[in-house]
DOSELUM-640298 format. One record per residue: residue in one letter; x, y, z of N, C-alpha, C in turn. Coordinates in Angstrom, 1 decimal. Layout:
N
- type  n_xx  n_yy  n_zz  ca_xx  ca_yy  ca_zz  c_xx  c_yy  c_zz
- a  X  Y  Z  X  Y  Z  X  Y  Z
...
This chain:
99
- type  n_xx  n_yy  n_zz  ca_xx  ca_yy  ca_zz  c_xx  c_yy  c_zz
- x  -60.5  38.9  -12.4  -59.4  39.5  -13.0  -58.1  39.1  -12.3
- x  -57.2  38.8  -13.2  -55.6  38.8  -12.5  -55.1  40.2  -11.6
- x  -54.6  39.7  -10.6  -53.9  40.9  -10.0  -52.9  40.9  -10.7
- x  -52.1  42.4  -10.7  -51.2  41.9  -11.3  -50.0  41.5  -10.3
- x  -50.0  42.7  -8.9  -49.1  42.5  -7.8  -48.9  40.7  -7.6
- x  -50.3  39.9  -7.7  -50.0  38.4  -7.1  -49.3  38.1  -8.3
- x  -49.2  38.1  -9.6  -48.7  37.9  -10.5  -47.3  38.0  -10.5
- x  -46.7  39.4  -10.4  -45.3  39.6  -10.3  -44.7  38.5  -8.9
- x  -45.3  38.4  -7.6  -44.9  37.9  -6.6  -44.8  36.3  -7.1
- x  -45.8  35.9  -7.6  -45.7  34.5  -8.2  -44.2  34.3  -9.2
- x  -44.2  35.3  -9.6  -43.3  35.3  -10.9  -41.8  35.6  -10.3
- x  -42.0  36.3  -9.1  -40.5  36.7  -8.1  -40.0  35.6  -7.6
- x  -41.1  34.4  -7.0  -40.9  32.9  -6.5  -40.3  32.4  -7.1
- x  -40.8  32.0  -8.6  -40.2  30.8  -9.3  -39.1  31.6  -10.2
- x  -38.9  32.5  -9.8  -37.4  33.5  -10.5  -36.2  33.3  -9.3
- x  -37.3  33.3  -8.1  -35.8  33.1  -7.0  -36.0  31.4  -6.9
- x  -36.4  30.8  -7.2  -36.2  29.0  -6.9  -35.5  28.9  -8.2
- x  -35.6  29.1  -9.0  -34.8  28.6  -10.3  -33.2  29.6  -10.3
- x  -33.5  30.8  -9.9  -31.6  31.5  -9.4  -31.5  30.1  -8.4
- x  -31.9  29.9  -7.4  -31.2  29.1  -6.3  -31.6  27.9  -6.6
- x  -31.5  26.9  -7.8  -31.2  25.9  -8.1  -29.7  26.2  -9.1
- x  -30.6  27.2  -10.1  -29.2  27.1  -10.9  -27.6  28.3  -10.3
- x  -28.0  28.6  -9.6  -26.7  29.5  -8.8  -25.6  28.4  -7.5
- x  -27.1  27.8  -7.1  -26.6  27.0  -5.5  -26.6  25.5  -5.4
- x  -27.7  24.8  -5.7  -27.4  23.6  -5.6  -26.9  23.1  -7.0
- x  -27.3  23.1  -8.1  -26.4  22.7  -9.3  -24.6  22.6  -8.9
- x  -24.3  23.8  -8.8  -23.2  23.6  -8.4  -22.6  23.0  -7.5
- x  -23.2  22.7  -6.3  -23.1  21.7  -5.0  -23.2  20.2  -5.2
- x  -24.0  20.2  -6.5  -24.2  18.6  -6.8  -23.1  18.1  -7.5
- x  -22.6  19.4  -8.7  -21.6  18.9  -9.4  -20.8  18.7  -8.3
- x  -20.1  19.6  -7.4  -19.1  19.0  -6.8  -19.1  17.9  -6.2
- x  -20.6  17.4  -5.3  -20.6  16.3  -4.8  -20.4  14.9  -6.1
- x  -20.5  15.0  -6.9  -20.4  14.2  -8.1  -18.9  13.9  -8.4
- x  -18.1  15.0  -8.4  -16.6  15.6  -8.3  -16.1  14.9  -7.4
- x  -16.4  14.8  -6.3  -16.0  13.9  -5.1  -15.7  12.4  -4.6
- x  -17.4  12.3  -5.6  -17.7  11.0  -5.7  -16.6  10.0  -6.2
- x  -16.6  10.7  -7.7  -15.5  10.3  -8.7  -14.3  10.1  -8.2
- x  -13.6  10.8  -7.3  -12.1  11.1  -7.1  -12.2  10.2  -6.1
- x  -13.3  10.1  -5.2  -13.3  9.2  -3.9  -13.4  7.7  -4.5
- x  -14.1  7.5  -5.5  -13.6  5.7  -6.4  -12.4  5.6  -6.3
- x  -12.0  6.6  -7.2  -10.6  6.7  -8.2  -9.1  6.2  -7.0
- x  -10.0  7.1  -5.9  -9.0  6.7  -4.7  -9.1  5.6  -3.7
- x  -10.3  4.5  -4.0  -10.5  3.6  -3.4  -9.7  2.3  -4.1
- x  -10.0  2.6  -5.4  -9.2  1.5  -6.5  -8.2  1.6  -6.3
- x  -7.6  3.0  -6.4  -5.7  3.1  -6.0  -5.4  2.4  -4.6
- x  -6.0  2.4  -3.9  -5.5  1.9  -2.0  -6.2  0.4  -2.5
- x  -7.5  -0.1  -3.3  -7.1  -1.4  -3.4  -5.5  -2.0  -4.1
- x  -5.3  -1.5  -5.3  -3.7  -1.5  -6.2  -3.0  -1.5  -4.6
- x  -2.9  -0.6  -4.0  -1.5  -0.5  -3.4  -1.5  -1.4  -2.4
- x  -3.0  -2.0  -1.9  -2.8  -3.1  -0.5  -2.4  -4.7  -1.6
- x  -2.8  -4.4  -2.6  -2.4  -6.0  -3.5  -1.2  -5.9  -3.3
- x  -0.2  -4.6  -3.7  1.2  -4.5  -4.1  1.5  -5.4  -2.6
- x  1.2  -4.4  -1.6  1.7  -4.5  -0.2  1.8  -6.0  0.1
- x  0.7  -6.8  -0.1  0.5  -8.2  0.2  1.6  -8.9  -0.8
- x  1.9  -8.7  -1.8  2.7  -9.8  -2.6  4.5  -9.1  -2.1
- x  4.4  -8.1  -1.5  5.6  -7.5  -1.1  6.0  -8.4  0.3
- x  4.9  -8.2  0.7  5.2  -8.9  1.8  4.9  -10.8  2.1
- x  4.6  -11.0  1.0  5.0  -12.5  0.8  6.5  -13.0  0.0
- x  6.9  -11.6  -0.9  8.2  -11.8  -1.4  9.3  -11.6  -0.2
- x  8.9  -10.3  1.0  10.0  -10.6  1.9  10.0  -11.8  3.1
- x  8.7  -12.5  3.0  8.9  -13.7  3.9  9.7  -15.1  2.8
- x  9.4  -14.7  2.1  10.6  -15.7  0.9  12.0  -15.7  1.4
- x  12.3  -14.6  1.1  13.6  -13.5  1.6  14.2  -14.2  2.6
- x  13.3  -14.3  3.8  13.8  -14.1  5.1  13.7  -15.9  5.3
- x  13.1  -16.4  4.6  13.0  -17.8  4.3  14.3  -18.3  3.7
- x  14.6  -17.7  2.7  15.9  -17.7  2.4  17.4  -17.6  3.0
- x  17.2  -17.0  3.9  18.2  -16.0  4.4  18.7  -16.9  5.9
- x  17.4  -17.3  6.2  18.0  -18.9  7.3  18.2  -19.7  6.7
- x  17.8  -20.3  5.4  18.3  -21.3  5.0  19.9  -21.4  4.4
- x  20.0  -19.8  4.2  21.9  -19.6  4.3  22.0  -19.9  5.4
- x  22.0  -19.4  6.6  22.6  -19.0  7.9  23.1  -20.5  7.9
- x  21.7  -21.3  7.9  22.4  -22.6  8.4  23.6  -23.1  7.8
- x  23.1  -22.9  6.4  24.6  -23.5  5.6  26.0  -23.2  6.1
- x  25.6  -21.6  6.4  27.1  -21.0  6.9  27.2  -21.6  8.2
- x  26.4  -21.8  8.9  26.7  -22.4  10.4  27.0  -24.2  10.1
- x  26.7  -24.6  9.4  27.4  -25.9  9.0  28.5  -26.0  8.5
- x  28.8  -25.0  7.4  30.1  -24.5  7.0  31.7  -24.0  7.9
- x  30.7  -23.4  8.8  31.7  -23.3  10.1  32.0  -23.8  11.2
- x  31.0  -24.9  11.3  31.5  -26.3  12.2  32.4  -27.3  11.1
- x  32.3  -26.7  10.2  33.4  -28.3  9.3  34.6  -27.4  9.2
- x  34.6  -26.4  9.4  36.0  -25.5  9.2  36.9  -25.7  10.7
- x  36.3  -25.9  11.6  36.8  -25.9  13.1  36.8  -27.0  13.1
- x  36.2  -28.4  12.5  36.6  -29.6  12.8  38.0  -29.7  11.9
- x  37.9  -29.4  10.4  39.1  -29.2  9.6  40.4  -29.1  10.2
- x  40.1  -27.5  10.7  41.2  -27.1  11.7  41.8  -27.8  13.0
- x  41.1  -28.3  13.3  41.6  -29.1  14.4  42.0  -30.4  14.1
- x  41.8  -31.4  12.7  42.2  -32.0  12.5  43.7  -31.7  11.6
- x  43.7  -30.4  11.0  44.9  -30.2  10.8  46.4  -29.9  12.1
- x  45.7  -29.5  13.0  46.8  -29.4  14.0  46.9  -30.6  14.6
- x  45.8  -31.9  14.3  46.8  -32.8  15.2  47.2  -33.5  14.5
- x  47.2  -33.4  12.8  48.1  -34.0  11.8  49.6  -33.6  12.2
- x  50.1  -31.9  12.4  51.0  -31.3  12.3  51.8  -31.7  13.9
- x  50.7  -31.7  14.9  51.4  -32.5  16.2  51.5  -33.9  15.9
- x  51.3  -34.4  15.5  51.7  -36.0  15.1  52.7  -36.3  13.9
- x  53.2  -35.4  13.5  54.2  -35.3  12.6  55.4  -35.0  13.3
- x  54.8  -33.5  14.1  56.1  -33.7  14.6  57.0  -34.0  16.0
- x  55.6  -34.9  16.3  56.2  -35.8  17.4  56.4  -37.1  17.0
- x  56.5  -37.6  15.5  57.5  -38.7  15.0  58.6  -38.4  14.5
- x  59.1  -37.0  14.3  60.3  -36.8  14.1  61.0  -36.7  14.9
């Protein structure tokens, strides 16, 4: 014959394993699942933003690539300006030391 006491206790087990799946870990999995998700979502974003970073930082070596190839100009620009000048004052001293 069935007991019935072993019965209920059998029946109290798989009543508390099924509350403590569906109360405790179900929930624990969805979040880890939740996590999972967001933790991609935020891996793909920081790849996007290190691409951005890299072409950012090839556009300011352009820049700065640029930016000496002014200098020099101006620094050539202002040696022909002081040669200029100096050849205008010894036009103006030779002018007027023939009058």
């Amino acid at each position: 014959m069935v007991n019935v006491g072993e019965l209920a206790t059998w029946a109290g087990w798989i009543t508390t394993i099924a509350a403590l799946v569906l109360l405790v870990i179900r929930p624990v999995m969805s979040s880890f699942t939740k996590i999972t998700e967001n933790l991609t979502k935020m891996s793909h974003s920081l790849d996007l933003i290190n691409r951005d970073l890299e072409s950012s930082k090839s556009d300011r070596l352009a820049i700065h690539n640029e930016l000496v190839k002014h200098d020099e100009r101006m620094d050539r620009h202002s040696e022909k300006l002081v040669e200029h000048d100096q050849q205008i004052k010894t036009l103006f001293n030779n002018k007027g030391g023939k009058e």
